[in-house]
N, C-alpha and C positions, 0 to 999 in steps of 0.2 A: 339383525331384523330387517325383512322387507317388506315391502307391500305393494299392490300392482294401482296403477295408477292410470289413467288414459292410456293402457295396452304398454305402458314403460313401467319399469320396474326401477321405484324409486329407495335411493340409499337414506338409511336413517341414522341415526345418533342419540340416545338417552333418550328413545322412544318418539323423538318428531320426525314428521318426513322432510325428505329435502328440501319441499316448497318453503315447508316452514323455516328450515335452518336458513336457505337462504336468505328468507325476508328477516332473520334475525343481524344477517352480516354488519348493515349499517351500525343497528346499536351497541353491535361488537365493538366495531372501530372506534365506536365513541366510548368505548368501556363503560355500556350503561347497560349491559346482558345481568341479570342476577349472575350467581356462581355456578348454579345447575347449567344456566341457557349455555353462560360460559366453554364453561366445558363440554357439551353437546357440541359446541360448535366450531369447539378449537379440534374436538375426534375428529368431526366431519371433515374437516377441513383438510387431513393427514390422507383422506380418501379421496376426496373431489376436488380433481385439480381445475374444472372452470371456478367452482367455489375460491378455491384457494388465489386464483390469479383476481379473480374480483376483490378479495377481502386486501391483497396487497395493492387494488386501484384505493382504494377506500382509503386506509389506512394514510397513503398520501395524499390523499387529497385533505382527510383529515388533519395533515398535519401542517397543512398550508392554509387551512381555517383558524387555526389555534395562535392566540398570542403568544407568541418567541417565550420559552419559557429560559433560567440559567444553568448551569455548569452543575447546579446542586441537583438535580437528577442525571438519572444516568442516560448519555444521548444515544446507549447502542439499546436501550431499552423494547424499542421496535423493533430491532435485527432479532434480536434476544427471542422475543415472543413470535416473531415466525418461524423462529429456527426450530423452539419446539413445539409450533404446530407441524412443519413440514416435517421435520426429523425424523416421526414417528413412522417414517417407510420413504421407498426411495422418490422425491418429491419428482414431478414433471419440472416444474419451472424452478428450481433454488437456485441461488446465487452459489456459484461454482466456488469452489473452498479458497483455491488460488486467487478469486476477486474478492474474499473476505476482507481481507485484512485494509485493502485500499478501499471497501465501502464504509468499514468500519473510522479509518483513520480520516477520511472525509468529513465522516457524521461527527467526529469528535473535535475538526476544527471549526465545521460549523458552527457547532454549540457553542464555543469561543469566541467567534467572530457577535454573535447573536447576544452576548453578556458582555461586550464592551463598550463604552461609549462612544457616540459619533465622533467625537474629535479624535478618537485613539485611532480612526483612523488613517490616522494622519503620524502618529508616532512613529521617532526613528525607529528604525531595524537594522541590525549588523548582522549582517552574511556574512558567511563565513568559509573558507574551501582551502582546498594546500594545488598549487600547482607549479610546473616544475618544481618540485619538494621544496618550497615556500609556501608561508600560509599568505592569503589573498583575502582580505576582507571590502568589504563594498555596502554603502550606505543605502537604504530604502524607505520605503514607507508599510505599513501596514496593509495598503490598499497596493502598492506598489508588488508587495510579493504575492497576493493574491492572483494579480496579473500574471506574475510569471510562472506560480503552479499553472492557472490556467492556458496559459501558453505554449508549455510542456506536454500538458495535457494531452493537447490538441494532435500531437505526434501519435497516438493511439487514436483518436480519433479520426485523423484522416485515412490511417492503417483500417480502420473499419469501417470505412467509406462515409463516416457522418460529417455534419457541416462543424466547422471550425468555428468557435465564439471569437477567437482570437482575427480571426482570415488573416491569416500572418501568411506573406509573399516572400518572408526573404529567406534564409539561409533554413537548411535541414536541421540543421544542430542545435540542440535546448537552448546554450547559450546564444549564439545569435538568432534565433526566433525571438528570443526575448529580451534584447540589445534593441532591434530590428521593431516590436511591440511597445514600448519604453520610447524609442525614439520619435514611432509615430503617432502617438497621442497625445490630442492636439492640448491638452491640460494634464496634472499629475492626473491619476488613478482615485478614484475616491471610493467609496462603499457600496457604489452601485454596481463594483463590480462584480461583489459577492453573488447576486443574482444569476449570471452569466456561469459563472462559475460552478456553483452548484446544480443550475439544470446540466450543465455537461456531464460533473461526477454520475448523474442521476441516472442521465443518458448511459453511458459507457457500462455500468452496472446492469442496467435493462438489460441491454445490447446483449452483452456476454452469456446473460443468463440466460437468453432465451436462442441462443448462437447456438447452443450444442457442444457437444465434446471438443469435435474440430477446429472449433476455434481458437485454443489455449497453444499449437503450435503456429499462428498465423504469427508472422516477419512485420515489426512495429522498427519502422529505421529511424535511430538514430543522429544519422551524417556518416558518420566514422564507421558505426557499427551497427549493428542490430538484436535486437532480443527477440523471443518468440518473447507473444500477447502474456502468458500467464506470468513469466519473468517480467516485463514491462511493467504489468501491474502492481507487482511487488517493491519494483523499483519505484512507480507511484506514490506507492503507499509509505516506504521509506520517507520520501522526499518531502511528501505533505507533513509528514509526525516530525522532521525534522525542523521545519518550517512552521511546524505550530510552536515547537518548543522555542525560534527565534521571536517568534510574535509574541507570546505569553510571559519571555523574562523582559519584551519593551514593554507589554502595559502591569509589568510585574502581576502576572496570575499564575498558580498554581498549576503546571500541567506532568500527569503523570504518564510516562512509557507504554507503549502497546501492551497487550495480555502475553503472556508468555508465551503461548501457541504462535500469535501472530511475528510474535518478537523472535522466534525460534524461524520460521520464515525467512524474517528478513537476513538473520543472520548465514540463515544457507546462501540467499542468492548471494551477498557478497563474499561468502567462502568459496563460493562455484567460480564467482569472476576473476576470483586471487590469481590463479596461473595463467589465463588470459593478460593479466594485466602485467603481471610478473615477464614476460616476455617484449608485450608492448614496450613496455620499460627498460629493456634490453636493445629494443632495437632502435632507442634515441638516444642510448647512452645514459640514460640517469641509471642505469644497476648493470654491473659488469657480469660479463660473457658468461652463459651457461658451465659449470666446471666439466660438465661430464655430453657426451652425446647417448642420448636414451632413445632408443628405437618406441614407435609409437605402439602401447601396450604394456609395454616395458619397465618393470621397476627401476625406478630410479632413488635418488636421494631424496626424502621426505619429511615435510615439519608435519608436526601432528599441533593443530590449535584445539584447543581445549576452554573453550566458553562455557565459564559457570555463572549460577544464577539461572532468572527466570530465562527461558528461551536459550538456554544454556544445550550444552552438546558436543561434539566432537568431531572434527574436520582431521583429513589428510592433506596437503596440500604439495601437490610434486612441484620441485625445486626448479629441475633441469628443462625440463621441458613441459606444455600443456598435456600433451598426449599421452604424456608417459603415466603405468600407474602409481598411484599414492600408497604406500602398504605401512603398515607397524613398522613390518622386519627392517625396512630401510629408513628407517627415523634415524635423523643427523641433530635434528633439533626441536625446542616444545617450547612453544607461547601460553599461558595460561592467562585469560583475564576476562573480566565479566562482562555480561551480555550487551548491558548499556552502552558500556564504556569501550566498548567496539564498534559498534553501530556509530557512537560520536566518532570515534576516531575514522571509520569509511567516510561518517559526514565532513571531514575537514576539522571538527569541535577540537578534537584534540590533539596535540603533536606527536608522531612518533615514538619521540623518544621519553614521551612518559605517560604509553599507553598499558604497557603490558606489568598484570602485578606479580606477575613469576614467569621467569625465561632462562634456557637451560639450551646445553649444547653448542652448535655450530654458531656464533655472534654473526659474521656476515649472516648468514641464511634470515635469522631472527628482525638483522636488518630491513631485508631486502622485504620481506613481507611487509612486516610494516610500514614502511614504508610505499609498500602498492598497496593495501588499504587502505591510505591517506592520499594517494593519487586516484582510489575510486570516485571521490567529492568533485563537485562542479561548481558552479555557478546551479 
């Protein structure tokens, strides 16, 4: 249905015209539309994307009006309802799929941070990571790792030219950015830093979603190395769900693992990183010399990792070399073990050698992986 309006031809929804749907937006956001206006205005919204980008100003602003609510709703519940407003055709402005998972795991340590008590922030925290194939733990505070997500953060951030909450001067590298951040603040970290930290997430989210395609290959450096942006994010998002889950067993709360979409995600980027790191690892001597030379392309010897469970799936991972390819037919060796309990293990959570619940074939190879999983973990 249309109808012609001052010489413009206005889009309708459940019979109102636009003026009207827009001037409905507010009471939307406030979830105070009846069910009919409702859905008028959620259709509308799937077609008019100035519509759409207002109802997502709204929506936060409203949510910065609202007293902090807890962990007992659900905190993707905003994502959730624009996704199926937008969903319903290919939206102008959504949040790019690859910045899911790190808006999502944002919003869900927020919620946590927001249901704790003021002193908890201040509770210890044990980090945890393996390097030189040792585990490494290192004591914090609650307000103290918020710091250092935010600090890491900032590495994407300056990659997209926005201002630093951190203005961290020293080293490129996550860890020392945030050695470097820790050192110079001139008191511990208290809970005012959650503020900071979340308009960043906020920011980088915006950002990306209104960047364009193009932006999901843009170079976020590391120090050492680099990711393009849509990996970086994912690495984010890892980082923060891994670091909610250290914050939540100090003030002992209940936190549960990403959705399996997102957790299937994570698990790629750190299967992607395996052979990268497998190599790295080779050329400092913690894992001995490649057995075979494999031209780049080239089949070589192959573990096949097989991650079941949610976010579960199936990886090739070439032995010999990065470049070479990963096939069935040259499988040497097969790791088998769940989603989770991968993910802790890339985080440093858990050891090596008693990560995998079924492993078969070539024992070096089986090591050697594992063991570069457990050197993905940082600080």
């Amino acid at each position: 249905m249309s109808e012609e309006h001052g010489g413009h031809r206005e889009r309708t929804a459940g019979g109102l015209s636009h003026r009207v749907l827009k001037s409905l937006l507010g009471a939307w956001a406030l979830a105070a539309c009846s069910a009919e206006e409702t859905l008028a205005v959620e259709e509308h919204l799937t077609a008019c994307a100035p519509c759409a980008e207002e109802a997502l100003r709204l929506r936060d602003a409203v949510g910065l009006l609202q007293a902090e609510r807890g962990l007992d709703l659900d905190p993707t519940l905003r994502s959730r309802v624009l996704a199926a407003c937008l969903g319903r055709r290919p939206a102008r402005i959504p949040v790019p799929a690859w910045a899911r998972p790190y808006d999502t795991e944002t919003a869900r340590l927020d919620a946590l941070l927001a249901d704790i008590d003021p002193g908890e922030w201040h509770a210890p925290v044990q980090l945890r990571w393996f390097e030189q194939d040792r585990p490494v733990r290192r004591k914090a505070t609650v307000a103290a790792v918020i710091g250092h997500l935010m600090t890491v953060d900032g590495l994407v951030a300056d990659a997209l030219g926005l201002a630093d909450p951190a203005a961290s001067d020293g080293p490129g590298d996550p860890t020392g950015r945030t050695e470097a951040y820790w050192r110079g603040s001139r008191q511990p970290p208290t809970r005012a830093v959650r503020v900071p930290w979340r308009e960043q997430s906020h920011t980088l989210v915006r950002t990306v979603s209104f960047a364009g395609r193009g932006s999901a290959e843009l170079a976020v450096s590391y120090g050492a190395f680099s990711l393009p942006l849509r990996d970086a994010l994912l690495e984010r998002a890892f980082e923060c769900w891994v670091h909610a889950e250290d914050i939540a067993q100090a003030v002992d709360y209940p936190y549960e693992p990403p959705s399996g979409a997102h957790l299937h995600a994570l698990v790629d980027l750190a299967a992607r990183l395996l052979p990268g790191t497998l190599a790295a690892r080779r050329r400092t001597g913690l894992a001995p010399p490649a057995r075979e030379l494999v031209a780049a392309g080239a089949p070589g010897r192959t573990l096949h990792l097989e991650v079941e469970g949610a976010g579960g799936g199936h990886w090739y991972i070439p032995l010999d070399s990065p470049a070479a390819a990963a096939v069935p037919d040259h499988e040497v060796a097969h790791i088998a073990l769940d989603g989770v309990e991968f993910c802790r293990l890339a985080a440093g959570h858990v050891p090596p050698h008693e990560a995998a619940a079924g492993q078969d074939g070539d024992k070096a190879a089986v090591r050697d992986v594992l063991f570069a999983a457990a050197s993905l973990s940082r600080l």
